[in-house]
Structure formats: C-alpha cells, structure tokens
C-alpha positions as a Markdown table, in Angstrom:
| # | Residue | x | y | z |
|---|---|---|---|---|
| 1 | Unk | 0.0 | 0.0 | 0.0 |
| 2 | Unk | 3.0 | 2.1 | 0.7 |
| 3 | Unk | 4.6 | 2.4 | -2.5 |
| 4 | Unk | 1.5 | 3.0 | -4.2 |
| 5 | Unk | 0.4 | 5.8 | -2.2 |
| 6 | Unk | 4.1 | 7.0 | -2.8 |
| 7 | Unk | 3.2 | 7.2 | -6.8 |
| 8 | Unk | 0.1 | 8.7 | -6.4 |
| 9 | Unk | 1.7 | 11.6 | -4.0 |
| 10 | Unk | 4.5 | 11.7 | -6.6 |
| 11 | Unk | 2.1 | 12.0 | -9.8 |
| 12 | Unk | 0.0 | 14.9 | -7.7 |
| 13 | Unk | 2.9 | 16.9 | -7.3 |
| 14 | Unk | 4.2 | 17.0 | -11.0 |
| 15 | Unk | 0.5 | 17.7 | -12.3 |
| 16 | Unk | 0.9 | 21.1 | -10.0 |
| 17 | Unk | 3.8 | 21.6 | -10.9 |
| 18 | Unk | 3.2 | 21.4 | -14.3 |
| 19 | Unk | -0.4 | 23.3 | -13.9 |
| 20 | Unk | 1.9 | 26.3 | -12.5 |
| 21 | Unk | 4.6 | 26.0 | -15.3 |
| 22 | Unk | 0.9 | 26.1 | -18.0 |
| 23 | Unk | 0.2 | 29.5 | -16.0 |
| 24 | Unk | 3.8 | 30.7 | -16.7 |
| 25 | Unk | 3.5 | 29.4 | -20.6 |
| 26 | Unk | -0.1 | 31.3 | -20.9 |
| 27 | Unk | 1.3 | 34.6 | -19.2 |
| 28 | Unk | 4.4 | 35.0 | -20.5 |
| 29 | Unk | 4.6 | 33.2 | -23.5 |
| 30 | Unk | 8.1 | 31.6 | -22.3 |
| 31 | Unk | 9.4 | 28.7 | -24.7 |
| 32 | Unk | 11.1 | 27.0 | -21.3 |
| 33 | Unk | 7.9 | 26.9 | -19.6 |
| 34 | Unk | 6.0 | 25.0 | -22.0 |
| 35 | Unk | 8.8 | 22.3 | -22.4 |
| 36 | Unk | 8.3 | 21.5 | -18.2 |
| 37 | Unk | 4.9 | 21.5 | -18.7 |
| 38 | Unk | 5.2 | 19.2 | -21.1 |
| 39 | Unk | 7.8 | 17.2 | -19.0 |
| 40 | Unk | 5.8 | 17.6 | -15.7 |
| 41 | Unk | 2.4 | 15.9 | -17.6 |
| 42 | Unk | 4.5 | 13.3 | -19.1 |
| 43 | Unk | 6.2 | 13.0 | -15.4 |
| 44 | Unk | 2.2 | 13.0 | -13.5 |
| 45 | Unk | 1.3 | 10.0 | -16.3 |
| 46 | Unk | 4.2 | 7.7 | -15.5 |
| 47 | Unk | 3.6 | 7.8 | -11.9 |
| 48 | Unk | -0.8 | 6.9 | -12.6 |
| 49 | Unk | 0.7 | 4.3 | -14.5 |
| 50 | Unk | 3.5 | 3.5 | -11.7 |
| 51 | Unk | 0.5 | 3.7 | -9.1 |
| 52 | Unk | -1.6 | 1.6 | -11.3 |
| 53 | Unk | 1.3 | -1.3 | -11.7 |
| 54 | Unk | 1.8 | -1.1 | -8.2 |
| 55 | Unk | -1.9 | -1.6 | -6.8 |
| 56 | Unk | -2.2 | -3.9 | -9.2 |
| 57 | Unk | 0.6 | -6.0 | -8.1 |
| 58 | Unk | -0.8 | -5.9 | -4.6 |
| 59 | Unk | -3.5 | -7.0 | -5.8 |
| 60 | Unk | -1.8 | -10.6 | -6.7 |
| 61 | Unk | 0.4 | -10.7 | -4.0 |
| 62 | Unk | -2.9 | -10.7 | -1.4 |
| 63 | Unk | -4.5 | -13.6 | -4.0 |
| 64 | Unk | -1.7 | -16.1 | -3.7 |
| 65 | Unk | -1.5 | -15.4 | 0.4 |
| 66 | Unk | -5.1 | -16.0 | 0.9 |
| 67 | Unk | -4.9 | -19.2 | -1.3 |
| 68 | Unk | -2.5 | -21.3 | 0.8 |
| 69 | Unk | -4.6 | -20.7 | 3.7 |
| 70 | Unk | -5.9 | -24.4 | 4.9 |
C-alpha cells in the first residue's frame, strides 16, 4: 500500500507543478515553460501508470496469500 500511495503523492505533485509551469507558458509566452509542462504531464502520467502497476501488483500478491490458507 505504501509504495502506491508513494506514486500517487509523486504523480499529484508533478501535475501542479506542471499546472503552474501552463500558467507561466499562458502569461508570459516563455518557450522553457511549455517544455516543463510538457515534462511535468508526461512526469504525472508515469507515476498513474507507476500507481496503477503497483496496486495492481498488490493486488496478486494478497490472491496467492489467501490461497495457501488451509
């Protein structure tokens, strides 16, 4: 449960940060700001996918404990 709430914190942080760097891009018109929002939304989808992996792992790892039970 750890590590997925871990991703999830992660991917939360890089979509503000990247919601931030759209502001900068929309008021200034700076090149640099719409290459980290860029990276920051590519950054916020790898760690869903990161949290998806991981939940989904747990998922399987709880299947084969309950199934040795007697």
């Amino acid at each position: 449960m750890m590590p997925q709430r871990l991703w999830l914190g992660l991917a939360v942080v890089y979509a503000c940060t990247a919601v931030v760097q759209l502001y900068l891009l929309a008021s200034t018109g700076a090149v640099w700001a719409g290459t980290l929002t860029a990276a920051g939304f590519a950054a916020a989808l790898l760690c869903l996918l990161a949290t998806w992996k991981s939940s989904k792992r747990e998922r399987g790892d709880t299947g084969e404990i309950d199934s040795h039970r007697p």
